[in-house]
C-alpha atoms as an extended CHARMM CRD file, in Angstrom:
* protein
*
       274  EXT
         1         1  UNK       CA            109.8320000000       97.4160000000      121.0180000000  PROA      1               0.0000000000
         2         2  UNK       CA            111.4200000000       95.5220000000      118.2820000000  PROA      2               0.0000000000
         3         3  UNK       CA            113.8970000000       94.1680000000      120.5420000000  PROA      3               0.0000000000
         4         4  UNK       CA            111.8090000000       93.1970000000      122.7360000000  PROA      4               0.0000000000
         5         5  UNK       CA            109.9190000000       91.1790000000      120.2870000000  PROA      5               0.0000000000
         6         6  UNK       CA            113.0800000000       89.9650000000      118.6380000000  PROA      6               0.0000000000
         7         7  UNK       CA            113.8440000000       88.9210000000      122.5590000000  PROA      7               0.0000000000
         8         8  UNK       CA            110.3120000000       87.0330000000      123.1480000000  PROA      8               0.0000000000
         9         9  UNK       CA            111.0900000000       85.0230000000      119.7080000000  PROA      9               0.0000000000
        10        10  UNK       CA            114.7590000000       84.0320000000      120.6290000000  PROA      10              0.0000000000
        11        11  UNK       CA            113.0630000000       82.6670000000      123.8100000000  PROA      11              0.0000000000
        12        12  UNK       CA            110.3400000000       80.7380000000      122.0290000000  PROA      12              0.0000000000
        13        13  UNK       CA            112.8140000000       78.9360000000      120.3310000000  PROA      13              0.0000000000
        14        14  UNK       CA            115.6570000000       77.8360000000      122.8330000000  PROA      14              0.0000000000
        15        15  UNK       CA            112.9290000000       76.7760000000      124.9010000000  PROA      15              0.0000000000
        16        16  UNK       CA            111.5190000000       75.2780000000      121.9460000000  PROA      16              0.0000000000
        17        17  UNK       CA            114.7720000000       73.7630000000      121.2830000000  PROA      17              0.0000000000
        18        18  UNK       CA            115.2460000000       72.7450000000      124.6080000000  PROA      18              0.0000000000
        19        19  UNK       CA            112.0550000000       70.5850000000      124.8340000000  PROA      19              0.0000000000
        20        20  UNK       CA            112.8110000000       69.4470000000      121.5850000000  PROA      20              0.0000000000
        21        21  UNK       CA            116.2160000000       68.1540000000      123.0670000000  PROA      21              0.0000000000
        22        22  UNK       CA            114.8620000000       66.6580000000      126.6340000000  PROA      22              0.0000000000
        23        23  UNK       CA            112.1240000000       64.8030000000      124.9440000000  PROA      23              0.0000000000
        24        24  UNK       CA            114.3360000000       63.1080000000      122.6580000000  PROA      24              0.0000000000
        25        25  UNK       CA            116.5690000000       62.5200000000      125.7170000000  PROA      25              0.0000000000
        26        26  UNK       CA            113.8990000000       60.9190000000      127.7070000000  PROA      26              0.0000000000
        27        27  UNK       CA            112.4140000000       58.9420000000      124.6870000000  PROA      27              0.0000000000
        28        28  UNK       CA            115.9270000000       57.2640000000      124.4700000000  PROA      28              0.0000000000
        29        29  UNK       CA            116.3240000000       56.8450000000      127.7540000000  PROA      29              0.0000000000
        30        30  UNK       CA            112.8280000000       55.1760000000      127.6960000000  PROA      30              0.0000000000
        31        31  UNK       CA            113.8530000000       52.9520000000      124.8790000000  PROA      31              0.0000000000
        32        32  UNK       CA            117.0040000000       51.8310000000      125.9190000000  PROA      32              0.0000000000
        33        33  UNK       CA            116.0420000000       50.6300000000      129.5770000000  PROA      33              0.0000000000
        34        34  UNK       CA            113.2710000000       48.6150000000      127.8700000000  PROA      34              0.0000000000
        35        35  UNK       CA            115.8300000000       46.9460000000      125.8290000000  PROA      35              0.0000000000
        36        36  UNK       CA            117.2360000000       46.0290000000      129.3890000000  PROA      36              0.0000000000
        37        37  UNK       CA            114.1170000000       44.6600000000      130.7900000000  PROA      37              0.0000000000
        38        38  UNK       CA            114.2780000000       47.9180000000      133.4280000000  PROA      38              0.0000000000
        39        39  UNK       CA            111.6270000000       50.0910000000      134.9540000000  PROA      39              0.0000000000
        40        40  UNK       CA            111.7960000000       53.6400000000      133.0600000000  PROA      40              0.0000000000
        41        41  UNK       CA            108.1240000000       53.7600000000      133.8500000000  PROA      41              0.0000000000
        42        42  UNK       CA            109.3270000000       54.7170000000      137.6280000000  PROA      42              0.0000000000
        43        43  UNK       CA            111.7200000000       57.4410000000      136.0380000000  PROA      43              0.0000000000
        44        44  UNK       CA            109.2470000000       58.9300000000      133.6110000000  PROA      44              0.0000000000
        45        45  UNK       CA            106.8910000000       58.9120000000      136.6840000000  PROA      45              0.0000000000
        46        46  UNK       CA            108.1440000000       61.2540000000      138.7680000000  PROA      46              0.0000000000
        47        47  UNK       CA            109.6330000000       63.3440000000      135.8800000000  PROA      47              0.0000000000
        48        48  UNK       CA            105.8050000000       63.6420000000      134.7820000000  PROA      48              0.0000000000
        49        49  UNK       CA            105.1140000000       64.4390000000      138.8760000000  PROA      49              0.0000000000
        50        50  UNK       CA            107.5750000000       67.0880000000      139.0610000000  PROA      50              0.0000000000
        51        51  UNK       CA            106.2840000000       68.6830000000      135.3950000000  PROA      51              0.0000000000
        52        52  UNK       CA            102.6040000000       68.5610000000      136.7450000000  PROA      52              0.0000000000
        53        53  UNK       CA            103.7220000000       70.2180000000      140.1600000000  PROA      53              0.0000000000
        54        54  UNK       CA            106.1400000000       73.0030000000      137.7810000000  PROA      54              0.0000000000
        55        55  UNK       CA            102.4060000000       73.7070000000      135.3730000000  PROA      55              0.0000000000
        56        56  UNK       CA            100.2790000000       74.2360000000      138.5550000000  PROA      56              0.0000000000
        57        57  UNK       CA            102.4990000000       76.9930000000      139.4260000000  PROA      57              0.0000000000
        58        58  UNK       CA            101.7360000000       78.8270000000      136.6990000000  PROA      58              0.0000000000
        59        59  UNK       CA             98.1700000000       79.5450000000      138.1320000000  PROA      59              0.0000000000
        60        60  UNK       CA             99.8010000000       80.7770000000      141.3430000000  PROA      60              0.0000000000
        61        61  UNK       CA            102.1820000000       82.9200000000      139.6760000000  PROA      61              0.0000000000
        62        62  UNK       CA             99.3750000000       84.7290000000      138.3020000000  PROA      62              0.0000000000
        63        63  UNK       CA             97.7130000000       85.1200000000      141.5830000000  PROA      63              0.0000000000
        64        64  UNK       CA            100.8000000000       86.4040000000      142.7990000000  PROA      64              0.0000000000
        65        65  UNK       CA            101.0120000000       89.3440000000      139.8700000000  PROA      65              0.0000000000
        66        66  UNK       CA            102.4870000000       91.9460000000      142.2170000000  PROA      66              0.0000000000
        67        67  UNK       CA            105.7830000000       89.4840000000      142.9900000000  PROA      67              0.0000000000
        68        68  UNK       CA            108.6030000000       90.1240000000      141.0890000000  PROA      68              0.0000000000
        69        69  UNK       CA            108.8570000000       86.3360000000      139.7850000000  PROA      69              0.0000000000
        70        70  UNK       CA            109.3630000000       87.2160000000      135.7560000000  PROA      70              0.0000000000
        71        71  UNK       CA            107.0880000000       88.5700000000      133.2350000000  PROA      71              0.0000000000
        72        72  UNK       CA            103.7570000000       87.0100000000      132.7450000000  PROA      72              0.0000000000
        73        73  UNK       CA            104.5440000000       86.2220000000      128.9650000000  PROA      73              0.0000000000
        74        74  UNK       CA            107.4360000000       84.1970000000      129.4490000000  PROA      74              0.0000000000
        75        75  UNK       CA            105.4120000000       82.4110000000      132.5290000000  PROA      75              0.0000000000
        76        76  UNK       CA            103.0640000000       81.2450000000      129.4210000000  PROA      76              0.0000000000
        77        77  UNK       CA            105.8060000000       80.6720000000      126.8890000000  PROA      77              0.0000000000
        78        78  UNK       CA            106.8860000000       77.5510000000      129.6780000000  PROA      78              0.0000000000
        79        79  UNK       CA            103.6200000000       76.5030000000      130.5910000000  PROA      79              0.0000000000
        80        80  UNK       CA            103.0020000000       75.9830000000      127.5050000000  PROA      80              0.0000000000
        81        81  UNK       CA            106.2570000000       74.5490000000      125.9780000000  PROA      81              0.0000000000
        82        82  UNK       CA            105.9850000000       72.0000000000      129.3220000000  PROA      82              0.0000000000
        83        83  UNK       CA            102.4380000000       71.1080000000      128.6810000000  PROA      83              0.0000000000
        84        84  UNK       CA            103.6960000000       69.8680000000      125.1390000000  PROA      84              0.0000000000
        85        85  UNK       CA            106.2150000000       67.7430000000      126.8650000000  PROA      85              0.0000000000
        86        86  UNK       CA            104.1940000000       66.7210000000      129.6170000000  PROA      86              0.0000000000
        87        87  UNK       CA            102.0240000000       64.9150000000      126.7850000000  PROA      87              0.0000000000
        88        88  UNK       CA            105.1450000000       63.2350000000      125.6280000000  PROA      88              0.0000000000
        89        89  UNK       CA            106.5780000000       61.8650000000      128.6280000000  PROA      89              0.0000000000
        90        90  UNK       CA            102.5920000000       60.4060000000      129.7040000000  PROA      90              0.0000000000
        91        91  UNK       CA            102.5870000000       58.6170000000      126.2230000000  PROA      91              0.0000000000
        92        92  UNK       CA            106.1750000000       56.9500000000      126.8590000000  PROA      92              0.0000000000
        93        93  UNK       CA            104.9500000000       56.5100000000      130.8350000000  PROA      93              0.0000000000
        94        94  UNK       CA            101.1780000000       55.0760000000      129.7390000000  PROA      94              0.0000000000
        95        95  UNK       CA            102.0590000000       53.4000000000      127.0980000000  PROA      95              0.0000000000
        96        96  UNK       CA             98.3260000000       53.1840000000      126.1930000000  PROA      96              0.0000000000
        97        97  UNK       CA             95.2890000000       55.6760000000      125.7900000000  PROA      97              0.0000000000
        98        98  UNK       CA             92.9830000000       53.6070000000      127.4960000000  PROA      98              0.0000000000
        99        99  UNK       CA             93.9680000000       51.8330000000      130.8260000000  PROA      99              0.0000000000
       100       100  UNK       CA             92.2070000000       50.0090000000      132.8340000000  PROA      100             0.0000000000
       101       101  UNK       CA             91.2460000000       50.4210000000      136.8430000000  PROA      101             0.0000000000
       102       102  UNK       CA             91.4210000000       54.2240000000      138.2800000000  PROA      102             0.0000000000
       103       103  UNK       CA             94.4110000000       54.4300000000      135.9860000000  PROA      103             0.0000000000
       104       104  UNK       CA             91.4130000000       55.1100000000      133.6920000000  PROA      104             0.0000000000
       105       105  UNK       CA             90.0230000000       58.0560000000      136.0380000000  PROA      105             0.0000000000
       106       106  UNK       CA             94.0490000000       59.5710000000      135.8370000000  PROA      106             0.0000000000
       107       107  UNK       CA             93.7910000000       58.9990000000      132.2190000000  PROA      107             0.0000000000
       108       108  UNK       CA             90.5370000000       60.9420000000      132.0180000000  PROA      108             0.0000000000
       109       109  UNK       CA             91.7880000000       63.7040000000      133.9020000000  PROA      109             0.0000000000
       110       110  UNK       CA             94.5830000000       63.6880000000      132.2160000000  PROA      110             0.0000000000
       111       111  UNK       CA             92.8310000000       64.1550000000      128.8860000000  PROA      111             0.0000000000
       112       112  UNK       CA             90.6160000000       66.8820000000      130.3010000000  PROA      112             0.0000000000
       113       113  UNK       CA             93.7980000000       68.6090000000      131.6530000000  PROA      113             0.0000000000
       114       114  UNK       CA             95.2980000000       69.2680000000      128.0830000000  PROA      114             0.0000000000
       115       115  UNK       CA             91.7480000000       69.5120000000      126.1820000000  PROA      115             0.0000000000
       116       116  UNK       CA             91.1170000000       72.0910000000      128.0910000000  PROA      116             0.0000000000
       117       117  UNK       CA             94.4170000000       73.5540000000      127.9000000000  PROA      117             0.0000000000
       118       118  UNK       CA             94.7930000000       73.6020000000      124.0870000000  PROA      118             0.0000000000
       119       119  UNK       CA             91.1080000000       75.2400000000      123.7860000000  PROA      119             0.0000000000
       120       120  UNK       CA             92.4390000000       78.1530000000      126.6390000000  PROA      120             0.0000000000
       121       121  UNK       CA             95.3620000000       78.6410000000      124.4030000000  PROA      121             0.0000000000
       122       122  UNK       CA             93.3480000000       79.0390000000      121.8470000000  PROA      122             0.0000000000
       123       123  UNK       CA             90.5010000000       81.0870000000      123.3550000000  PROA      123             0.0000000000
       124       124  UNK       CA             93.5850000000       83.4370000000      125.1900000000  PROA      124             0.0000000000
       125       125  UNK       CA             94.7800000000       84.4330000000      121.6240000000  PROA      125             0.0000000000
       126       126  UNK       CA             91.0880000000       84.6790000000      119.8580000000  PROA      126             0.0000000000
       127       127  UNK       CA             89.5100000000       86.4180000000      122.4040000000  PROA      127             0.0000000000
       128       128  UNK       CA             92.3370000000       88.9440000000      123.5140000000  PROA      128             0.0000000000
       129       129  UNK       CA             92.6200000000       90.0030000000      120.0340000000  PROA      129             0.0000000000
       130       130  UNK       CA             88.7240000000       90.8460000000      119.7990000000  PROA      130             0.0000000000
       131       131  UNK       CA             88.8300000000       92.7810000000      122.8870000000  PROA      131             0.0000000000
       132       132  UNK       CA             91.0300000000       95.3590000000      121.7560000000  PROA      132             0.0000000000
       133       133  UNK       CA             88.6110000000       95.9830000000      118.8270000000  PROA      133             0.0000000000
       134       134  UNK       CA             86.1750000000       96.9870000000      120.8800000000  PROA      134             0.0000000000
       135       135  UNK       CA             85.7020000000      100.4250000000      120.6670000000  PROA      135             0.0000000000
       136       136  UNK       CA             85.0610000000      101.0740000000      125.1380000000  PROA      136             0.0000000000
       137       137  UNK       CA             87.0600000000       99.4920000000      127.6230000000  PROA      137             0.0000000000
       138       138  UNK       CA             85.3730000000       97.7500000000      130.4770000000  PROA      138             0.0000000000
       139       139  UNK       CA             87.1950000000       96.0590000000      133.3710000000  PROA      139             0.0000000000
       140       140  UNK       CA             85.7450000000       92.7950000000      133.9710000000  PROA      140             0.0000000000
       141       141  UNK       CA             85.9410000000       93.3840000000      138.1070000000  PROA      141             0.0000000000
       142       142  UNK       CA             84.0970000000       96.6270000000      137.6530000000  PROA      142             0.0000000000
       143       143  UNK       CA             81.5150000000       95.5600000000      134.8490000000  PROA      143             0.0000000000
       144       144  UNK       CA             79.0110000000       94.8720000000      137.1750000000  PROA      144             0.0000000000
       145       145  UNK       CA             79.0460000000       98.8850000000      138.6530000000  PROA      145             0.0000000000
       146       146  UNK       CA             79.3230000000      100.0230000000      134.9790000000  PROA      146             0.0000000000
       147       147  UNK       CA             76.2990000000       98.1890000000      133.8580000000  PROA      147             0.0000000000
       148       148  UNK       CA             74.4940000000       99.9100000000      137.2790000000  PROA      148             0.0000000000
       149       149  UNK       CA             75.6350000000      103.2910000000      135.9790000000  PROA      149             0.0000000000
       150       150  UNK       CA             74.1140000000      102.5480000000      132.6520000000  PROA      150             0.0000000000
       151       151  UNK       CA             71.1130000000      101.8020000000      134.1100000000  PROA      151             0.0000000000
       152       152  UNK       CA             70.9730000000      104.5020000000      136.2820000000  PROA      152             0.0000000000
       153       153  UNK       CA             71.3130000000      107.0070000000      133.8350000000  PROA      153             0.0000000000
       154       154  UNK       CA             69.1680000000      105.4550000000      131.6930000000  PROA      154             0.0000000000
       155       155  UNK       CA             66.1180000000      105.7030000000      134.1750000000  PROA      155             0.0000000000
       156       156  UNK       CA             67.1660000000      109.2540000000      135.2130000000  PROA      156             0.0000000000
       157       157  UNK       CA             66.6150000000      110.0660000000      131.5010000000  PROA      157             0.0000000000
       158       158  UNK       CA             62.9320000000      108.3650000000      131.5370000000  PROA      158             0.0000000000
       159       159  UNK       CA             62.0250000000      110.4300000000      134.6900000000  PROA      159             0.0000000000
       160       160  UNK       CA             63.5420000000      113.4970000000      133.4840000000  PROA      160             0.0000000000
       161       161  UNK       CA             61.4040000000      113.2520000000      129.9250000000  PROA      161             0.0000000000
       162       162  UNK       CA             58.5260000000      112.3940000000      131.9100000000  PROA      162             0.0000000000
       163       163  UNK       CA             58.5020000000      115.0540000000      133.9990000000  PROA      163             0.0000000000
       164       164  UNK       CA             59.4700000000      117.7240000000      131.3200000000  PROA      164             0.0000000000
       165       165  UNK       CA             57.6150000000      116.6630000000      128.7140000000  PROA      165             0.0000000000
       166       166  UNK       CA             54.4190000000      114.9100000000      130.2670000000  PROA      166             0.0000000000
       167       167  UNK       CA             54.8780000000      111.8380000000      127.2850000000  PROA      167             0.0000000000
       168       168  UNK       CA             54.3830000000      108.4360000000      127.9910000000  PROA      168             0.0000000000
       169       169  UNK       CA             56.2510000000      107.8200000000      124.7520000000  PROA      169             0.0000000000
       170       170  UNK       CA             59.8140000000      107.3640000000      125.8130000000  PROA      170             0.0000000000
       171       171  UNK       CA             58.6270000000      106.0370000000      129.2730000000  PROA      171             0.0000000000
       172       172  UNK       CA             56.9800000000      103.3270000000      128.0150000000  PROA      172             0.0000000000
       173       173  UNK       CA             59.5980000000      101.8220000000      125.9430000000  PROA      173             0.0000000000
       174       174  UNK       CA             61.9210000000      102.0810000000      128.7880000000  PROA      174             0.0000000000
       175       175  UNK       CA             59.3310000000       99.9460000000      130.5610000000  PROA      175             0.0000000000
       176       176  UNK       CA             57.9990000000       97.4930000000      128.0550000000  PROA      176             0.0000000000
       177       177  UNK       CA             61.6560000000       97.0330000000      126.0930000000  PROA      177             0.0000000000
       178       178  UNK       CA             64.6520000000       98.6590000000      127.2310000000  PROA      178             0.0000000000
       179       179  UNK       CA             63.9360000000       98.0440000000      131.0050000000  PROA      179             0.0000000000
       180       180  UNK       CA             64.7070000000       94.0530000000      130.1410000000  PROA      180             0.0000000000
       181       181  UNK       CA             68.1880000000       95.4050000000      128.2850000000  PROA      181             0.0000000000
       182       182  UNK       CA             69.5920000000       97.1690000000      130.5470000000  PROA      182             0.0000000000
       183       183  UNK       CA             68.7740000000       94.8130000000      133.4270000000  PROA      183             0.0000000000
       184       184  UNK       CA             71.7190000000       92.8680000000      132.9310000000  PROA      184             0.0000000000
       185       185  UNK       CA             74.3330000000       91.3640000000      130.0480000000  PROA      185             0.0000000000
       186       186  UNK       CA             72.4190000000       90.7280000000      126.7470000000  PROA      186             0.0000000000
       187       187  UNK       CA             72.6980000000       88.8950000000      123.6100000000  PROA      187             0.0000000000
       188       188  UNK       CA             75.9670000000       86.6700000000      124.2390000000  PROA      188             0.0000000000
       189       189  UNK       CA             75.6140000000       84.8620000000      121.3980000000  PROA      189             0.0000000000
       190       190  UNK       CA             75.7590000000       88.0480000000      119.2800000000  PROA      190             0.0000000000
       191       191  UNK       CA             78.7850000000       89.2670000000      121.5770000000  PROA      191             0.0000000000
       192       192  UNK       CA             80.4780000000       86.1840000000      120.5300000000  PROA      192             0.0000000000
       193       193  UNK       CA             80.1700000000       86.0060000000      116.5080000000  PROA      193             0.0000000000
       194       194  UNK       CA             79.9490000000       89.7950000000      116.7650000000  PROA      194             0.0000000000
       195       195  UNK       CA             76.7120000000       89.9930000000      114.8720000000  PROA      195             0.0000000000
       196       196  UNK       CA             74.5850000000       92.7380000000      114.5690000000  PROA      196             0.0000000000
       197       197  UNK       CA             71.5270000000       91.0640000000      116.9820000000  PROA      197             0.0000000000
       198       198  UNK       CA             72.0020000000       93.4440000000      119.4570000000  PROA      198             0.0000000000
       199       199  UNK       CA             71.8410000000       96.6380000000      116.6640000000  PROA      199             0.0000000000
       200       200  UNK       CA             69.1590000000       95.6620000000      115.0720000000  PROA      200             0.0000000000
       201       201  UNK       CA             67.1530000000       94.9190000000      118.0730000000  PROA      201             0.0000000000
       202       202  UNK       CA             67.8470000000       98.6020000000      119.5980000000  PROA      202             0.0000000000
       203       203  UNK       CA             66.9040000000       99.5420000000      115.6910000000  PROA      203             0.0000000000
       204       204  UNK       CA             63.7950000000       98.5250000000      115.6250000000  PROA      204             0.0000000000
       205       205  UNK       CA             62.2280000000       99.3020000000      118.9050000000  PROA      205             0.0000000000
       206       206  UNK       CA             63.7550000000      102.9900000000      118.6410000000  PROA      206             0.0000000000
       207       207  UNK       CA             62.8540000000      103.4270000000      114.8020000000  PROA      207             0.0000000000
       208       208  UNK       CA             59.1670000000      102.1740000000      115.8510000000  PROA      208             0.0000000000
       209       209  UNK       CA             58.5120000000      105.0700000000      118.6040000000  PROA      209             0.0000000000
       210       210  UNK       CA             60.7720000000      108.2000000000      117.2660000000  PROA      210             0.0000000000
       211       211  UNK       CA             57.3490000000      108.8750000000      114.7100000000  PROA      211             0.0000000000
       212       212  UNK       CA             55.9030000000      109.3610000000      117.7430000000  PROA      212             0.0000000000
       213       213  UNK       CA             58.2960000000      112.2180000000      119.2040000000  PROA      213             0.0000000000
       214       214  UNK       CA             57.9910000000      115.6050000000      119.5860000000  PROA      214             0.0000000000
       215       215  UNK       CA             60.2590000000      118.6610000000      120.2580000000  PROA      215             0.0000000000
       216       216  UNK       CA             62.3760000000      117.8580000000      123.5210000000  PROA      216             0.0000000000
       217       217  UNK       CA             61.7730000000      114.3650000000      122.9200000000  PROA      217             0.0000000000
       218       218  UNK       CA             64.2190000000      113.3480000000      120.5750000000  PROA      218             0.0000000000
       219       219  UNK       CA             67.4700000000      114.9320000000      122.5470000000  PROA      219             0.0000000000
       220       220  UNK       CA             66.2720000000      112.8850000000      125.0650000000  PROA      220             0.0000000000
       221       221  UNK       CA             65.8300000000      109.6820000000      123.0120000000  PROA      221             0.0000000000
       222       222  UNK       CA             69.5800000000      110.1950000000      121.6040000000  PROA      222             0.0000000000
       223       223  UNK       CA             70.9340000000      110.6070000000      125.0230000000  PROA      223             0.0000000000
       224       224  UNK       CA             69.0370000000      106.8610000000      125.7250000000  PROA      224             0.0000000000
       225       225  UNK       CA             70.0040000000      105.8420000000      122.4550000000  PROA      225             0.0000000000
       226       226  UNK       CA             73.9770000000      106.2990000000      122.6050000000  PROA      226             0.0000000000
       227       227  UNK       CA             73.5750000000      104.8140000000      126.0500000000  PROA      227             0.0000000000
       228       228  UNK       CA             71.8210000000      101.6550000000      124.5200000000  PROA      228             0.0000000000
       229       229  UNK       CA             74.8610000000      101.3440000000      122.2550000000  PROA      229             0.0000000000
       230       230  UNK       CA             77.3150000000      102.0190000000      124.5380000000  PROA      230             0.0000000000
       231       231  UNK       CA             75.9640000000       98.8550000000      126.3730000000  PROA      231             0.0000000000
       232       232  UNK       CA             76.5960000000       96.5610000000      123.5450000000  PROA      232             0.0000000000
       233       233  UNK       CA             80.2070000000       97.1780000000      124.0270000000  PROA      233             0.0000000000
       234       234  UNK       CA             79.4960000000       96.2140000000      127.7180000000  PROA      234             0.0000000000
       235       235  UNK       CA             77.9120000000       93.0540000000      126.3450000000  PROA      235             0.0000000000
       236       236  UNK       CA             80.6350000000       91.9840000000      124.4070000000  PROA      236             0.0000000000
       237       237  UNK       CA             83.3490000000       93.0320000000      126.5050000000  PROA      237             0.0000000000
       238       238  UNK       CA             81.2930000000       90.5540000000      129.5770000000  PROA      238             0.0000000000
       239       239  UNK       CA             80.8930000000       87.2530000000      126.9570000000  PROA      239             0.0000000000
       240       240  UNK       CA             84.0820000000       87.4560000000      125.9010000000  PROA      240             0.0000000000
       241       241  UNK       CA             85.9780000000       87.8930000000      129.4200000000  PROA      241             0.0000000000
       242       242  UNK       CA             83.5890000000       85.4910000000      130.8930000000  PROA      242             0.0000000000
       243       243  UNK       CA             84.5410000000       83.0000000000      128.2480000000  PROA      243             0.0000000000
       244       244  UNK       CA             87.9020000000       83.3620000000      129.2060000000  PROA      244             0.0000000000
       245       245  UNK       CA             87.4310000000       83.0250000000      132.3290000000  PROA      245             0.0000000000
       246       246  UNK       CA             84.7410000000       79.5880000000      132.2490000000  PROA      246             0.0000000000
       247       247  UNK       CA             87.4990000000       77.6820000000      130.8720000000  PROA      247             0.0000000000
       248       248  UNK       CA             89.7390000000       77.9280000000      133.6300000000  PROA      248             0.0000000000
       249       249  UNK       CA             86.8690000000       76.6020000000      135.8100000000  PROA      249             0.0000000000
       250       250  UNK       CA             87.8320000000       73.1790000000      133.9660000000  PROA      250             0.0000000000
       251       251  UNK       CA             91.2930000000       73.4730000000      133.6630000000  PROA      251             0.0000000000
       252       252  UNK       CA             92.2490000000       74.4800000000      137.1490000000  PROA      252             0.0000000000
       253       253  UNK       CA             90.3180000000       72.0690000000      138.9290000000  PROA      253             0.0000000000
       254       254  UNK       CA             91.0590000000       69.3440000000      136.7100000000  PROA      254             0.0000000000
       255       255  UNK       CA             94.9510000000       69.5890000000      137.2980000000  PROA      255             0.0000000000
       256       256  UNK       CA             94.8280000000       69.7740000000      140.8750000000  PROA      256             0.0000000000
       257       257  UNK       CA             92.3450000000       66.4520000000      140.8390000000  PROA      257             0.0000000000
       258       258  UNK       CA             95.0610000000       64.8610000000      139.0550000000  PROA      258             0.0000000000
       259       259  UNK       CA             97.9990000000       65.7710000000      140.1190000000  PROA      259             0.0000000000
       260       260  UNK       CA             96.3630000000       64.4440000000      143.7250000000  PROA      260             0.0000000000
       261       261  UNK       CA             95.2660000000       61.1270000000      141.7430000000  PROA      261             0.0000000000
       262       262  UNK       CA             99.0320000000       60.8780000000      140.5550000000  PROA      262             0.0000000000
       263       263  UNK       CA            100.6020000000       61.7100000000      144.4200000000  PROA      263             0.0000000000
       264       264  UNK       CA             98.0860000000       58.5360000000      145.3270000000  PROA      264             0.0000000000
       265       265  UNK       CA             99.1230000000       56.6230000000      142.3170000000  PROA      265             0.0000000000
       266       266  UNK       CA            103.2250000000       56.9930000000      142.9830000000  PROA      266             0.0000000000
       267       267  UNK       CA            102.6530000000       55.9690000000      146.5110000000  PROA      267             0.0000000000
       268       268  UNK       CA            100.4780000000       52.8620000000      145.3680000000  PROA      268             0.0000000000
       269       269  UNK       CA            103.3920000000       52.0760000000      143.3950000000  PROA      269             0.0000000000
       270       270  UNK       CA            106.3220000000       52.5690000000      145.5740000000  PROA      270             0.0000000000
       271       271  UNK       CA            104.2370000000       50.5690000000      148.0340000000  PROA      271             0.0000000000
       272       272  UNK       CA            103.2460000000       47.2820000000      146.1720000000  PROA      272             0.0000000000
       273       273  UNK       CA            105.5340000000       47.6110000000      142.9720000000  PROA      273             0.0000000000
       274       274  UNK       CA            109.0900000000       48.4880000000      143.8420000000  PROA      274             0.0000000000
């Protein structure tokens, strides 16, 4: 484990090291063919082309999971490290945040492609550490079939009391409350700032009807009751993959729209400039 770790880090930094090294190279090489009255936009063109094209593959790779083509982590470690250097070499290429014509939409695109990047990033590391503190595991694939068995056995334990005990107690709030809870996902906002909304709630309208039980009654109301907590871990364990998800739904799209913007741009270029 530790060398593992101790592994991960030494890669980090040489690759670190390395785009510290080939940004410097291409800055100079930038600067210098300026000084020559040369075109080191055309260079730092396709250099930016071919970093684009080496990112998007990172999204395949992960569709591609049961390929032997190098552990996931490192697969981040680069996309990452590139996406930093892929900022560089469009600031020496651009030479300006705002240009005009549908440089502007590239630009754009461009901005949404690293926004939403750097708040992934950020969301990957936030949100993966919160959803190992949840106390149940739930699949996000299978979430939807766990939130029917929840249900399910949440209504067989209405008919069951009904039937056994003759009380309209525990049926009732099933109908009037709980019904609308276990229906689907609830309280995101509470999943996501883990706040006790979702506690409280179940508090209350429990608290407010157990006066009313009698004898078999409240063995039944537990059973509903841990079943009703055991779905706020569903709930949190839904916003929070979902969130990671959503992002992607920019990100994604957003680098294929401009990598084909760029492909259009370096043939408008090779065409009418060179």
């Amino acid at each position: 484990m530790i060398r593992g770790n101790a592994l991960r880090f030494a890669f980090r930094v040489g690759f670190g090291m390395f785009l510290v090294g080939s940004c410097a190279a291409v800055a100079w090489y930038d600067y210098s063919q300026a000084l020559v009255l040369g075109h080191p936009e055309i260079e730092t063109g396709w250099l930016l082309l071919a970093s684009i094209v080496f990112l998007a593959l990172y999204n395949i790779r992960k569709k591609l999971s049961m390929l032997p083509l190098g552990r996931s982590s490192y697969w981040l470690v680069v996309h990452v490290v590139v996406g930093i250097g892929v900022i560089i070499v469009y600031a020496l290429h651009a030479r300006t945040l705002w240009p005009s014509g549908y440089e502007l939409l590239l630009a754009l695109l461009f901005y949404a492609v690293v926004l939403s990047g750097i708040a992934g990033y950020i969301l990957q590391r936030v949100l993966s550490t919160a959803l190992t503190k949840i106390q149940n595991e739930f699949i996000w694939e299978r979430i939807p079939g766990d939130l029917y068995e929840l249900r399910r056995q949440a209504e067989e334990i209405i008919m069951e009391c009904a039937e056994k005990t003759g009380s309209e107690v525990l049926p009732r709030l099933y109908r009037e409350n709980l019904h609308w809870y276990f229906r689907k996902p609830r309280f995101a906002i509470s999943s996501l700032f883990v706040a006790n909304t979702a506690n409280f709630w179940l508090r209350h309208h429990i608290d407010s009807v157990s006066i009313y039980l009698q004898g078999e009654e409240h063995d039944y109301c537990s059973r509903l009751q841990a079943l009703a907590y055991l779905k706020i871990d569903l709930d949190r364990s839904y916003t929070l993959q979902r969130l990671l998800k959503v992002w992607l739904l920019v990100h994604v799209p957003a680098t294929y729209a401009f990598l084909v913007l760029v492909i259009w741009h370096v043939i408008l270029v090779h065409v009418y400039l060179v």
